[in-house]
PDB file as gemmi writes it, atoms N, CA and C in Angstrom:
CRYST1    1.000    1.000    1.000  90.00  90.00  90.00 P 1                      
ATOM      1  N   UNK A   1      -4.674  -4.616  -4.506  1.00  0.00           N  
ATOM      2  CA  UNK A   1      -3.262  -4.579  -4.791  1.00  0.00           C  
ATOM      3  C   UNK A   1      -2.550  -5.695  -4.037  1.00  0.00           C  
ATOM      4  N   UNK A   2      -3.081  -5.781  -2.776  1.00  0.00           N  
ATOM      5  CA  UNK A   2      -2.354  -6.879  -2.309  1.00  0.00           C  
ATOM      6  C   UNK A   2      -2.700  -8.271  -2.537  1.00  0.00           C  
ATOM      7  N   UNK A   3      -3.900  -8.050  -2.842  1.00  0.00           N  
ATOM      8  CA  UNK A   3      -4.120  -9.970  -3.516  1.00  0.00           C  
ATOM      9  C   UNK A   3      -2.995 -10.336  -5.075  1.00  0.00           C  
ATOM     10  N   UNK A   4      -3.421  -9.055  -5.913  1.00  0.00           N  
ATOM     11  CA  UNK A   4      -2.540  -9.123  -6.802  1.00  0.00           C  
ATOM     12  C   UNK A   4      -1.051  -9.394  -6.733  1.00  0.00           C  
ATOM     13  N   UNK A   5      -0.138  -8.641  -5.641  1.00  0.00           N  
ATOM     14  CA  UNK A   5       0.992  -8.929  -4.876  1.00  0.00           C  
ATOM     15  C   UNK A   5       1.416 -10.198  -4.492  1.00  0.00           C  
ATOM     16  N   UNK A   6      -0.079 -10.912  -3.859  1.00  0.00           N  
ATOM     17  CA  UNK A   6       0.005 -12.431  -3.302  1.00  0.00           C  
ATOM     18  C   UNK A   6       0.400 -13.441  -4.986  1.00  0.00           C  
ATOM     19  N   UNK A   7      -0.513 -13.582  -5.502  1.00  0.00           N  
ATOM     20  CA  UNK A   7      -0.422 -13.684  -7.109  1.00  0.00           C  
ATOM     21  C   UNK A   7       0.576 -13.918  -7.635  1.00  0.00           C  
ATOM     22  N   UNK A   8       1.574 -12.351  -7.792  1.00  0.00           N  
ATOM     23  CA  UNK A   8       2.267 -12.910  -8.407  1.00  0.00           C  
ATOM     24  C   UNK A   8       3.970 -13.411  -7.716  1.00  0.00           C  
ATOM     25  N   UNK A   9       3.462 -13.598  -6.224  1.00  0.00           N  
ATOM     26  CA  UNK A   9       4.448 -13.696  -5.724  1.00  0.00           C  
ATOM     27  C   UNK A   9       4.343 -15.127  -5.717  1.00  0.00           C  
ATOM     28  N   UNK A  10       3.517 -15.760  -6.029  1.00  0.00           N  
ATOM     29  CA  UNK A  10       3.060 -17.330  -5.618  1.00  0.00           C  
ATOM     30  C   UNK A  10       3.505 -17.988  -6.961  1.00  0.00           C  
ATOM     31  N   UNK A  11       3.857 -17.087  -8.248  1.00  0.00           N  
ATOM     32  CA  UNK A  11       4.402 -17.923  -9.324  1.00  0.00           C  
ATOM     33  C   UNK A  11       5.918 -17.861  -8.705  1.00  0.00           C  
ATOM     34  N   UNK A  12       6.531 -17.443  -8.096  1.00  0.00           N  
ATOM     35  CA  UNK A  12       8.018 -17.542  -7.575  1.00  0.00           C  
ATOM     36  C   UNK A  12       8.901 -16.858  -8.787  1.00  0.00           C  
ATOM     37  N   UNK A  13       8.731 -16.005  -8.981  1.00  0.00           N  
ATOM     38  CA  UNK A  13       8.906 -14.529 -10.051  1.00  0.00           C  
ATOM     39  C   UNK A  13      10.655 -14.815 -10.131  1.00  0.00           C  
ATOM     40  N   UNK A  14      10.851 -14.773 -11.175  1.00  0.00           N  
ATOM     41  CA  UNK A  14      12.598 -14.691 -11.484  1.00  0.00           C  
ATOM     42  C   UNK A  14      13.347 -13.973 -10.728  1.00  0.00           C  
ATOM     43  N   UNK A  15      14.685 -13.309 -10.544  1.00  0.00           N  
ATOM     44  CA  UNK A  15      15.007 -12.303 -10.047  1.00  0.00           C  
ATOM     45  C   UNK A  15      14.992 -10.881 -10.624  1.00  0.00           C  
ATOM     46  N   UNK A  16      14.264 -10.957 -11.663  1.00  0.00           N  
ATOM     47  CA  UNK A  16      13.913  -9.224 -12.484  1.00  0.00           C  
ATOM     48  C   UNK A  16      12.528  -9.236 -12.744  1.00  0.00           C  
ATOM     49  N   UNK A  17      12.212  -7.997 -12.409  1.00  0.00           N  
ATOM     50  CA  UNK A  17      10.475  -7.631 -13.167  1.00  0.00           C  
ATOM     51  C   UNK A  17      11.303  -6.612 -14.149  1.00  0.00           C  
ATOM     52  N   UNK A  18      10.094  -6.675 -14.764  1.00  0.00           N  
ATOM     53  CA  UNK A  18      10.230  -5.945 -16.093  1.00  0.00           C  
ATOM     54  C   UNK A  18       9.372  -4.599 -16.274  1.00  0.00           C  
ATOM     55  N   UNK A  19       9.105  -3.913 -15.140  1.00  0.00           N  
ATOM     56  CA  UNK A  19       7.514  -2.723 -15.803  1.00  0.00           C  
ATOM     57  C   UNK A  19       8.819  -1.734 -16.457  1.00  0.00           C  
ATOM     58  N   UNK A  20       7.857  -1.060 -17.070  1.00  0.00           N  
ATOM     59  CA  UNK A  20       8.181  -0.141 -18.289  1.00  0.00           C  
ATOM     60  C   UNK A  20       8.966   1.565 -17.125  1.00  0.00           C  
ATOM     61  N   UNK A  21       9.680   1.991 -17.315  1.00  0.00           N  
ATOM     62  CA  UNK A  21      10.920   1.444 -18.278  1.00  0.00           C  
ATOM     63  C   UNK A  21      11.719   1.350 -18.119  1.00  0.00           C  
ATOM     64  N   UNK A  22      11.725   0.491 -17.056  1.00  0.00           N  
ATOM     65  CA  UNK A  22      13.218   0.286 -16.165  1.00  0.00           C  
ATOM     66  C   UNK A  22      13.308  -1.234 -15.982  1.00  0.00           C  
ATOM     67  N   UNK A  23      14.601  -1.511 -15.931  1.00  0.00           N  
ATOM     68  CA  UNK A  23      14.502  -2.915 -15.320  1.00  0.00           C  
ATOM     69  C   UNK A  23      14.677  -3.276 -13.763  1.00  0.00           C  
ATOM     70  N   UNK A  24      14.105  -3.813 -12.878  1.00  0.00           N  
ATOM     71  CA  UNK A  24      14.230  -3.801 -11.436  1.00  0.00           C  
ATOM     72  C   UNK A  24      14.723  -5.022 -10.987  1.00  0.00           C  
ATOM     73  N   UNK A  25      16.432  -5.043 -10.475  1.00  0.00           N  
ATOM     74  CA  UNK A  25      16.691  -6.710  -9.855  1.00  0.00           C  
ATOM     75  C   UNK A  25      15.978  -6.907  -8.619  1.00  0.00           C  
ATOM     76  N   UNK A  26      16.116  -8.006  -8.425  1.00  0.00           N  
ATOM     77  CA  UNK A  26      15.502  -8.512  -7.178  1.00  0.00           C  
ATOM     78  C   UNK A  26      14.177  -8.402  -7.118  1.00  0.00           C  
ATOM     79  N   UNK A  27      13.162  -8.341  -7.985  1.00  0.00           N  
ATOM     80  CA  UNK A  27      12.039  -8.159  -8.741  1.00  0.00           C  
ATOM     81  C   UNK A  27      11.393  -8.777  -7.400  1.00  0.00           C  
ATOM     82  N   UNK A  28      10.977  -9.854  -7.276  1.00  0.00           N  
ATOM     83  CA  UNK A  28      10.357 -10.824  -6.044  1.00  0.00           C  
ATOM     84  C   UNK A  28      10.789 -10.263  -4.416  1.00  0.00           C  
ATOM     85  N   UNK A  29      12.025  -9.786  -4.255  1.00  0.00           N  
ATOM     86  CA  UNK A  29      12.502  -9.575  -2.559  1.00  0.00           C  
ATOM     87  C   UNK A  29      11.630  -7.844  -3.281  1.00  0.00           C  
ATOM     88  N   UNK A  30      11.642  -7.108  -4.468  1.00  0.00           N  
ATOM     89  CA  UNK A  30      10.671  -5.862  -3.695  1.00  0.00           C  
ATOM     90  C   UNK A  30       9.418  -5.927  -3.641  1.00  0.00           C  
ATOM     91  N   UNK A  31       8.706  -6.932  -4.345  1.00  0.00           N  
ATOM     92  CA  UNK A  31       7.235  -7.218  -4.784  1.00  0.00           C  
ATOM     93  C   UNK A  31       6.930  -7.445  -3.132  1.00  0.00           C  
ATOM     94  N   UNK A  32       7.657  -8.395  -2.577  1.00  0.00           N  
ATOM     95  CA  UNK A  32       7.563  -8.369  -0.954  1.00  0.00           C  
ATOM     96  C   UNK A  32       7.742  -7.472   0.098  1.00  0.00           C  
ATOM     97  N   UNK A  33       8.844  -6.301  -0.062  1.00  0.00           N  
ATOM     98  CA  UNK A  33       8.534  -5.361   0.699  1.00  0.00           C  
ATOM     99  C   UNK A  33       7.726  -4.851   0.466  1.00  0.00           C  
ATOM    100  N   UNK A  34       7.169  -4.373  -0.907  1.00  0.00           N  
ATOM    101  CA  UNK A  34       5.651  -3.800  -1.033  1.00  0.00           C  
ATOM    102  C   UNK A  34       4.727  -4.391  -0.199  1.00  0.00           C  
ATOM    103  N   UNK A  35       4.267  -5.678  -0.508  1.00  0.00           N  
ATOM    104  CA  UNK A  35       3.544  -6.158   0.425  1.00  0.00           C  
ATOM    105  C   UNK A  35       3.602  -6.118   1.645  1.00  0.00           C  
ATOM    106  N   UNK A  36       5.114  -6.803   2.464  1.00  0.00           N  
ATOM    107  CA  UNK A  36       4.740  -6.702   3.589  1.00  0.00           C  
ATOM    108  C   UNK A  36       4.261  -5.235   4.042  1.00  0.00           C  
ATOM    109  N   UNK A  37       4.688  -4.235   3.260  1.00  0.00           N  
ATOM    110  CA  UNK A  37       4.566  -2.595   4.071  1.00  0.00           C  
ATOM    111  C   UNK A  37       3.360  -2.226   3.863  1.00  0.00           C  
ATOM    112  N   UNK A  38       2.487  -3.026   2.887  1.00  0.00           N  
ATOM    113  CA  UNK A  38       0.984  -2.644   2.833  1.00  0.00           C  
ATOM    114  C   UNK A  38       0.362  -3.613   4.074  1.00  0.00           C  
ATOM    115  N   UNK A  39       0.590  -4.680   4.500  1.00  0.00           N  
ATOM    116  CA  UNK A  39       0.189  -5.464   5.637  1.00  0.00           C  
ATOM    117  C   UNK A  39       0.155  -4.797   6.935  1.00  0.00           C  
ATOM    118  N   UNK A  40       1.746  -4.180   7.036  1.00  0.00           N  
ATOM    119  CA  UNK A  40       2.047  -3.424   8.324  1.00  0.00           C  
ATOM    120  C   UNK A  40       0.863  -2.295   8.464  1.00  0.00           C  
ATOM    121  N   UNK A  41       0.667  -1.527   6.923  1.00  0.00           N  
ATOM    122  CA  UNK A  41       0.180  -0.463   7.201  1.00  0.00           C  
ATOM    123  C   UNK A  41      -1.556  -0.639   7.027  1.00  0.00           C  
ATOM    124  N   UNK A  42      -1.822  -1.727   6.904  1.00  0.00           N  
ATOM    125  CA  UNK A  42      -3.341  -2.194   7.220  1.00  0.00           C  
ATOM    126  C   UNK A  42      -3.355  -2.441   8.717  1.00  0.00           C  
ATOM    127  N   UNK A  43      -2.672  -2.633   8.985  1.00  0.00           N  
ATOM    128  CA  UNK A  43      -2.662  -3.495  10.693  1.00  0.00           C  
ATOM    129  C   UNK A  43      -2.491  -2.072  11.779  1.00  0.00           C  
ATOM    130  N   UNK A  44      -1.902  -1.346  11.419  1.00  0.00           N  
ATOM    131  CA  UNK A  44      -1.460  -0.079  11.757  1.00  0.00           C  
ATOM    132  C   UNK A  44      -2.914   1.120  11.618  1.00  0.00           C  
ATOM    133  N   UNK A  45      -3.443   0.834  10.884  1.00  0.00           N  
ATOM    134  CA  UNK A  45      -4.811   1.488  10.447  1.00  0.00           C  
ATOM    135  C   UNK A  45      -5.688   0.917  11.233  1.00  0.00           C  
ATOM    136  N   UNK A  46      -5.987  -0.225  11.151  1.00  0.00           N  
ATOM    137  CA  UNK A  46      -6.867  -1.272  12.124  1.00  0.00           C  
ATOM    138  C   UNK A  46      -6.831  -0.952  13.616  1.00  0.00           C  
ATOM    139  N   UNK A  47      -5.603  -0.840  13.777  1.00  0.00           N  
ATOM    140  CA  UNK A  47      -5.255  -0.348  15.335  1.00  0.00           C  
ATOM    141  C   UNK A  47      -5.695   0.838  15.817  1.00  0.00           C  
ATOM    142  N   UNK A  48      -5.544   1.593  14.823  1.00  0.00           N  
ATOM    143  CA  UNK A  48      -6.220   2.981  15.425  1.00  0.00           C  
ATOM    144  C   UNK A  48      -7.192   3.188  15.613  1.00  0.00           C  
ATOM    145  N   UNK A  49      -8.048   2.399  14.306  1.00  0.00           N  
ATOM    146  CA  UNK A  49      -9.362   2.768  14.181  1.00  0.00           C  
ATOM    147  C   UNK A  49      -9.767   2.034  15.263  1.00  0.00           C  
ATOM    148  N   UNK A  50      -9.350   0.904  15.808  1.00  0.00           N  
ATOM    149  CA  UNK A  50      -9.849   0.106  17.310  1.00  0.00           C  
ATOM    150  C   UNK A  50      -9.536   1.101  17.996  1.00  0.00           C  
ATOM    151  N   UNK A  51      -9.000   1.982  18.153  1.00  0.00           N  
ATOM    152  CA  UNK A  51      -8.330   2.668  19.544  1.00  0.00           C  
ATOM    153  C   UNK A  51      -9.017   3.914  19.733  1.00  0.00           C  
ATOM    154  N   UNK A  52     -10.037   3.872  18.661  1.00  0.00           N  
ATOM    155  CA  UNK A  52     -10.627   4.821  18.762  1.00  0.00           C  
ATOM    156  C   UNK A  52     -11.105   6.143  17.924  1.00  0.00           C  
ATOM    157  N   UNK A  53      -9.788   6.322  16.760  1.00  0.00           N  
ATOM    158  CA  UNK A  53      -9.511   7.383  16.152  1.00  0.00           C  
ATOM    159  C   UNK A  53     -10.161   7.731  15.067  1.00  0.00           C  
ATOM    160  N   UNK A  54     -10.556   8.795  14.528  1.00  0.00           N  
ATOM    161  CA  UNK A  54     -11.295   9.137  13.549  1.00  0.00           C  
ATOM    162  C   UNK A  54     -10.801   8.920  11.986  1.00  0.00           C  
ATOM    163  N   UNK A  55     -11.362   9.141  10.856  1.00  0.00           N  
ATOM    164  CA  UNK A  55     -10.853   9.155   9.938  1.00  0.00           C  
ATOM    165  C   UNK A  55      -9.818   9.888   9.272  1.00  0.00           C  
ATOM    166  N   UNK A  56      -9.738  11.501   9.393  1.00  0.00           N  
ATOM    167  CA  UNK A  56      -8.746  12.243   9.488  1.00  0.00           C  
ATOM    168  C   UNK A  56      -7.791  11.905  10.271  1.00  0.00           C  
ATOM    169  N   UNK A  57      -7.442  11.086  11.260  1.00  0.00           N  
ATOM    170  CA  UNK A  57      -6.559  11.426  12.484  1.00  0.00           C  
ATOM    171  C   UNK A  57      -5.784  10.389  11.876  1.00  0.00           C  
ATOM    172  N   UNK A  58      -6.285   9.151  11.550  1.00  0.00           N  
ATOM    173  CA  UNK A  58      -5.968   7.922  11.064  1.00  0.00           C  
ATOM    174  C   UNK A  58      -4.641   8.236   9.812  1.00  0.00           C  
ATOM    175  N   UNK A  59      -5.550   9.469   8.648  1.00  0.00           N  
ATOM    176  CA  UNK A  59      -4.624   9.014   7.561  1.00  0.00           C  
ATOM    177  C   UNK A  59      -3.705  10.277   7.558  1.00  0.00           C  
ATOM    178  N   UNK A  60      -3.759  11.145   9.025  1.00  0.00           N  
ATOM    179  CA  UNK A  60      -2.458  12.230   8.974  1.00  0.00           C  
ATOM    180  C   UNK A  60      -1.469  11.478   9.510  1.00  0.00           C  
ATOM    181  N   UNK A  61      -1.289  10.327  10.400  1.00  0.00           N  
ATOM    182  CA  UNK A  61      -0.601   9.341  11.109  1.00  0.00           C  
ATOM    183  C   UNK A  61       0.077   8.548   9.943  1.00  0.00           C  
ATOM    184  N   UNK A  62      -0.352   8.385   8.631  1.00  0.00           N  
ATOM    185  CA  UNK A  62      -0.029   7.669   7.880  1.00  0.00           C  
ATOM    186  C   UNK A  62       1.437   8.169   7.485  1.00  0.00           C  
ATOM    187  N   UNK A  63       2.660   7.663   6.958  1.00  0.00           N  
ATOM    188  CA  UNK A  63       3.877   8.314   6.559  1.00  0.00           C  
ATOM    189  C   UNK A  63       3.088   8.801   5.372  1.00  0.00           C  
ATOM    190  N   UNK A  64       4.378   9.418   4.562  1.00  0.00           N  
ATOM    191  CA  UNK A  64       4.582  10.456   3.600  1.00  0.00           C  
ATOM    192  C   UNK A  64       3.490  11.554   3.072  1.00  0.00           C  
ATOM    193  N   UNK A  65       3.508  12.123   2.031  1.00  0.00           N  
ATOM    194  CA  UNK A  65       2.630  13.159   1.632  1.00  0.00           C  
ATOM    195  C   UNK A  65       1.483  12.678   1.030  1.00  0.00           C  
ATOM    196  N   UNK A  66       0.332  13.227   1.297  1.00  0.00           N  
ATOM    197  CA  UNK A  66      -0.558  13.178   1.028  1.00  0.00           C  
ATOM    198  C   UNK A  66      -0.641  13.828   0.138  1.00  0.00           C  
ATOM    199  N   UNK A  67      -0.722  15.443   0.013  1.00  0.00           N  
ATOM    200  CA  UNK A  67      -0.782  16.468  -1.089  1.00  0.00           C  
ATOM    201  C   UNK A  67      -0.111  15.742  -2.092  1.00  0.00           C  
ATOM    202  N   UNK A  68       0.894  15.516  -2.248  1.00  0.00           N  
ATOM    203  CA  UNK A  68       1.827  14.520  -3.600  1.00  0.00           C  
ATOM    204  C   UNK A  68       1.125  13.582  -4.302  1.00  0.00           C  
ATOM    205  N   UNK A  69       0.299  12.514  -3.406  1.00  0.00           N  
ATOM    206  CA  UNK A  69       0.022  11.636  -4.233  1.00  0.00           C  
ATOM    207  C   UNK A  69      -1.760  11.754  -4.664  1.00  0.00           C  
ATOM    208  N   UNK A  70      -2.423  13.000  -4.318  1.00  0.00           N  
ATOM    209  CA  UNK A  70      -3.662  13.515  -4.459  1.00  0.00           C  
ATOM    210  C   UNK A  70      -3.448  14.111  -5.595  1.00  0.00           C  
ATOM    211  N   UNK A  71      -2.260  15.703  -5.959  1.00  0.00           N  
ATOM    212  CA  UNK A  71      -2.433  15.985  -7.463  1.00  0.00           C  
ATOM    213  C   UNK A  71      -2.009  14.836  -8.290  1.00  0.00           C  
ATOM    214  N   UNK A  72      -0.768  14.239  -8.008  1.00  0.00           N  
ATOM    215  CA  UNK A  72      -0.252  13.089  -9.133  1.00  0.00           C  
ATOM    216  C   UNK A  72      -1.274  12.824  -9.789  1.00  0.00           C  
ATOM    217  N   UNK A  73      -2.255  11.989  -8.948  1.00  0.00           N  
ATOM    218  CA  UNK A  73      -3.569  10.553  -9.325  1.00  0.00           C  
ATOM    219  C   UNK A  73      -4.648  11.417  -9.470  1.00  0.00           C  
ATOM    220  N   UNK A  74      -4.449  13.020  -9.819  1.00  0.00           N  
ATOM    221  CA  UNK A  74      -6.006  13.650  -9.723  1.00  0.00           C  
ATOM    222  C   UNK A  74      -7.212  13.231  -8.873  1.00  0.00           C  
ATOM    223  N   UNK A  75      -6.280  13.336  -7.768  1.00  0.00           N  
ATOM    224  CA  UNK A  75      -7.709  12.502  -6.305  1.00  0.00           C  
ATOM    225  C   UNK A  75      -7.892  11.300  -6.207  1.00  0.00           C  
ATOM    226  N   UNK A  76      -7.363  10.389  -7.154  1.00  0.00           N  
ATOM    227  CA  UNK A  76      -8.066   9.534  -7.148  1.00  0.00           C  
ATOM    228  C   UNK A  76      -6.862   8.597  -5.618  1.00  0.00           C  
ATOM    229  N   UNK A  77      -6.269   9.157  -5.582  1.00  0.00           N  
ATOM    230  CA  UNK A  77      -5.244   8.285  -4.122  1.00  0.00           C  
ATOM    231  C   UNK A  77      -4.982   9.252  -3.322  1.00  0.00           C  
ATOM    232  N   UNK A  78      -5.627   8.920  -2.346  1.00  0.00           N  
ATOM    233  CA  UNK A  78      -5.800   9.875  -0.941  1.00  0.00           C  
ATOM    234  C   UNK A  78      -5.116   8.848  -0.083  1.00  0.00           C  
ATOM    235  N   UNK A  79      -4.465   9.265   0.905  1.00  0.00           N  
ATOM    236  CA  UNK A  79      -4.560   9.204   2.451  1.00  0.00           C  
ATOM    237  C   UNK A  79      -6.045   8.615   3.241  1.00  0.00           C  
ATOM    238  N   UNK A  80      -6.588   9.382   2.773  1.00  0.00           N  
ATOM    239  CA  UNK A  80      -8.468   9.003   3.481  1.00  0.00           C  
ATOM    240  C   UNK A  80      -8.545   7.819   2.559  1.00  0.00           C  
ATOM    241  N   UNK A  81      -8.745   7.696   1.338  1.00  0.00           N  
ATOM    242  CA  UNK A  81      -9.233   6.641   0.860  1.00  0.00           C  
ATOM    243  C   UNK A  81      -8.145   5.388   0.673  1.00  0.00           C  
ATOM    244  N   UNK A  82      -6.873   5.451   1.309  1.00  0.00           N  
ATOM    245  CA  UNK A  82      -6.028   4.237   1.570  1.00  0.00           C  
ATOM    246  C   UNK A  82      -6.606   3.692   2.871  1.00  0.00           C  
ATOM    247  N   UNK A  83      -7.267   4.253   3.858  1.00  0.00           N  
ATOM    248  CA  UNK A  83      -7.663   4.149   5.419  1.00  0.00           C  
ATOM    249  C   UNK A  83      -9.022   3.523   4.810  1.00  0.00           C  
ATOM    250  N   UNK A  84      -9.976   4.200   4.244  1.00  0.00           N  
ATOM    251  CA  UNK A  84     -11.072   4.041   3.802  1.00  0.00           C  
ATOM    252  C   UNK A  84     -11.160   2.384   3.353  1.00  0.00           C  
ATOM    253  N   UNK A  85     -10.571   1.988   2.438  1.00  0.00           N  
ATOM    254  CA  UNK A  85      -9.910   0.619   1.838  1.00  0.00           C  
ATOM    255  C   UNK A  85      -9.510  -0.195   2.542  1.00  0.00           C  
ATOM    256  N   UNK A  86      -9.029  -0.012   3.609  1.00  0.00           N  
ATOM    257  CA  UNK A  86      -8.403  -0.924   4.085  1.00  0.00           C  
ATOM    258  C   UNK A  86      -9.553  -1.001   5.642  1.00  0.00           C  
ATOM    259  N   UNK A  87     -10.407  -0.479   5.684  1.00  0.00           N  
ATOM    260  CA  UNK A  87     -10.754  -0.154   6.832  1.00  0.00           C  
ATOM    261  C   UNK A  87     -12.551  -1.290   6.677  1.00  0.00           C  
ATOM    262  N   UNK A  88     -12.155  -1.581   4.734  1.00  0.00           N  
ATOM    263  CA  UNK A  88     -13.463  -2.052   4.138  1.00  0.00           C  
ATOM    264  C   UNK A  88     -12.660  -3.782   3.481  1.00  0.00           C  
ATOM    265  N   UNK A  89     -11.552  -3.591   3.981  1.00  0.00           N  
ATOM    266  CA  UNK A  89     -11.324  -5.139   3.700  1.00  0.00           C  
ATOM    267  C   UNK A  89     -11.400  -6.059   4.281  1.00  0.00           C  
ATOM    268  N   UNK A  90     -11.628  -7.364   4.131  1.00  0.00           N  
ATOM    269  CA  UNK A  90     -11.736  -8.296   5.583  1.00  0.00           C  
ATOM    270  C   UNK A  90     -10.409  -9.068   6.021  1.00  0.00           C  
TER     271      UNK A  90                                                      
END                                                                             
């Protein structure tokens, strides 16, 4: 997600994205807070896991709900496996 992020931030994106079905201004300044907040929260993961901490401990530390975004995605987006991911990137 975040290479993709890099991508299409590197065509220098208009001031609207277009996903379905809304229109979003400032299309490029949020494509970047996304990113930077996935950076923070790789670096933030990294840290722990240097500091010592287990895998559970790691992604209860993480903000928001977990339960929420586990039924949404039918499992397929965990808490564990955002830590997991990022814990397997270089």
């Amino acid at each position: 997600m975040m290479d993709s992020l890099r991508r299409v931030l590197a065509l220098e994106a208009a001031g609207a994205v277009l996903p379905a079905p809304r229109r979003v201004d400032q299309g490029a300044a949020r494509l970047r807070d996304k990113l930077d907040f996935l950076v923070e929260l790789g670096a933030r993961i990294r840290y722990l896991y240097g500091r010592g901490w287990g895998g559970g401990a790691i992604a209860r530390a993480l903000p928001g709900s977990d339960l929420f975004w586990r039924i949404w995605t039918g499992g397929d987006f965990s808490k564990r496996k955002l830590r997991a991911a990022f814990l397997r990137a270089p």
